[in-house]
Structure formats: structure tokens, C-alpha cells
C-alpha positions, 0 to 999 in steps of 0.5 A: 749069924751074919751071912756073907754073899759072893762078891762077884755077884754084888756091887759091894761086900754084904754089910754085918748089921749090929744089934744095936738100933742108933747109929748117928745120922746126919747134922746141919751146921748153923749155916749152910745148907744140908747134904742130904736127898731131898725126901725126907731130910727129916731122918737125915738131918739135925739142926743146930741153934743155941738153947735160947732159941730151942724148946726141946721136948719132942713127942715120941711118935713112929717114923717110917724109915722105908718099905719092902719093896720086893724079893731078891733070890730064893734065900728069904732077902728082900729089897728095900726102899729106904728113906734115909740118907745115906740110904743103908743107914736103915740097916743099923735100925735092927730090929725092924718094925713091920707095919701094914697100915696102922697094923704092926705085923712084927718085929724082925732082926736084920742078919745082913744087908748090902747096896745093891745096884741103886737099891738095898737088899736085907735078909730078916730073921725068919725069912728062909725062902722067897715065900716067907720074903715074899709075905713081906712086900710092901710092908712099912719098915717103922721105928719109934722116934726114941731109938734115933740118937738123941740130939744134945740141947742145941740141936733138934731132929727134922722130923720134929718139926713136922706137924708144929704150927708155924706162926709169924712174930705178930702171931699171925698163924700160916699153918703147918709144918708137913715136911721139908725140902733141901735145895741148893741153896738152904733147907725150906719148910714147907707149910700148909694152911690157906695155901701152901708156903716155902720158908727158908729155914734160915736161922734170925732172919725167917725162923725166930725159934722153935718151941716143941712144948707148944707146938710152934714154930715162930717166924718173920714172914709176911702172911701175904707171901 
């Protein structure tokens, strides 16, 4: 069931939320930079580059999309702080996955969910009252890298390249990958190792390729920047 709110009471229409747990999410061309929120760009992006250059087999590992953030009202809705952009995409990941730490605390259909204000509001299946909601707050919301659709042979989500060891063309390690920024200029790796590097994730000219089954991705860089 799919639980309409009054209008005048919200910012917009509460939005159906389908069964279904894909729903596409941003690409990066070639060239050019991402529109995306600089954290994480790694749900809203995919980047694009010819098979040669891509070894695609990314693990399968959880994502987290976002948390839950507080109670809204006295029907069992939460608010939600999301990670992806646009920021209700998270709605179309139905069912969530609930964790707390490394615990999985259940799994939870999401009925209806809106914009709301600068943030989100859902209501989840089994949640009736703002006691049950409450019970929820501050919950990761988590999803298993498989259910993002999956990207064709010349593509390759952010969020993959997040723990690959970045090395230079001479083999020359600088460290790894912990996440990436997009600024306004080009989309930027950033990596850590003896210390901290910002590469830009320029396709030939800093990154030569990107290897999934070793783990690696090679770039031209000198190690003294």
C-alpha cells in the first residue's frame, strides 16, 4: 500500500516507491566533470573509458546509501539522511538493509517516501508509530553492491574503485584509493599512503587504467607531488 500525505503539508507529493530495488543512477562521460554532491560520488557516478583500458570484475561488498536520521510525526515515518544523488534515489532501493555497526538489524520495504524540506522522510514497513520509528534512528541504511544496476563493459561505478592500490606507470606504489571528490573542474582520487594525494581522474593524461582483478589502478604521476 502506498500512503498519500496532504500536500499542503509537504513541499511536494509524497512519491509510490516500487519494488523494485535498480533504478539508474548518474553517468560520467569521458570528459567533462560529474554533476554529482561531492560526498560520495561514488553512488552517483559511473565512469566511461573503453574496454582496454577497464578490467571489469568488481567485488561484491555493502554500500552504505545513508541513516536514519530521526522520527517525523506519529504514523511510524523516519527521516533519512541520504548519500545519493539525487538525494531521493534512496527511495527506489526498496527493501532496505539496517544495520547497526557490523549488525544487520532487518530488512525493511519502504511504502512511501517524499522530499521533504532539505531532507527526506519514508515510512517502512512495520513501523505504525513513532515508537516503532523511533527504534530505528540512527541505523545505517546498506545495500549489496550487486543490486546497483550493473554498468556495460565500458563503464565502472565510483564506489569500485574505493580500496584499489593506486600505482604509477614505473610501478612506483602511492597508496590507496579512500574516496573521491568532484570539484569544479574534473572528478579528483583521492589517495592515501605516505600522505595524502589528490589525482585528477583525467582519462591518458594522470589515469592509464583501471585493473579490478588486481586490484589497481595505474596512473602517470610523479611520486614527489
Amino acid at each position: 500500500m502506498v500512503i498519500t500525505l496532504n500536500a499542503s503539508a509537504f513541499s511536494t507529493p509524497a512519491l509510490p516507491v516500487a519494488n523494485s530495488a535498480c533504478v539508474w543512477i548518474g553517468r560520467v562521460p569521458i570528459t567533462g566533470s560529474a554533476v554529482a554532491p561531492n560526498r560520495p560520488p561514488a553512488l552517483s557516478n559511473c565512469c566511461k573509458k573503453p574496454p582496454s583500458s577497464v578490467n571489469q570484475s568488481a567485488p561484491n561488498r555493502l554500500i552504505t546509501l545513508g541513516k536514519i536520521a530521526g522520527v517525523f510525526g506519529i504514523q511510524g515515518w523516519v527521516k533519512v539522511h541520504s548519500a545519493t544523488a539525487p538525494r531521493d534515489n534512496i527511495l527506489r532501493y526498496s527493501p532496505w538493509r539496517l544495520r547497526r555497526g557490523d549488525q544487520d538489524v532487518g530488512s525493511y520495504r519502504v511504502r512511501s517516501g517524499q522530499v521533504h524540506n532539505k531532507g527526506l522522510i519514508a515510512w517502512l514497513d512495520g513501523c505504525d508509530d513513532r515508537d516503532q520509528a523511533a527504534a530505528l534512528v540512527g541505523l545505517d541504511i546498506v545495500i549489496e553492491r550487486q543490486q546497483l544496476p550493473p554498468p556495460s563493459t565500458d563503464e565502472f561505478y565510483w564506489v569500485d574503485l574505493e580500496g584499489l592500490t593506486v600505482e604509477t606507470a614505473a610501478g612506483v606504489t602511492l597508496g590507496r584509493v579512500t574516496h573521491l571528490l568532484t570539484t569544479g573542474a574534473n572528478d579528483v582520487l583521492v589517495v592515501h599512503g605516505d600522505r595524502e594525494r589528490l589525482l585528477p581522474f583525467i582519462w591518458d593524461q594522470v589515469i592509464l587504467d583501471v585493473d579490478f582483478e588486481r586490484g589497481r589502478v595505474r596512473v602517470d604521476w610523479d611520486p614527489e607531488f
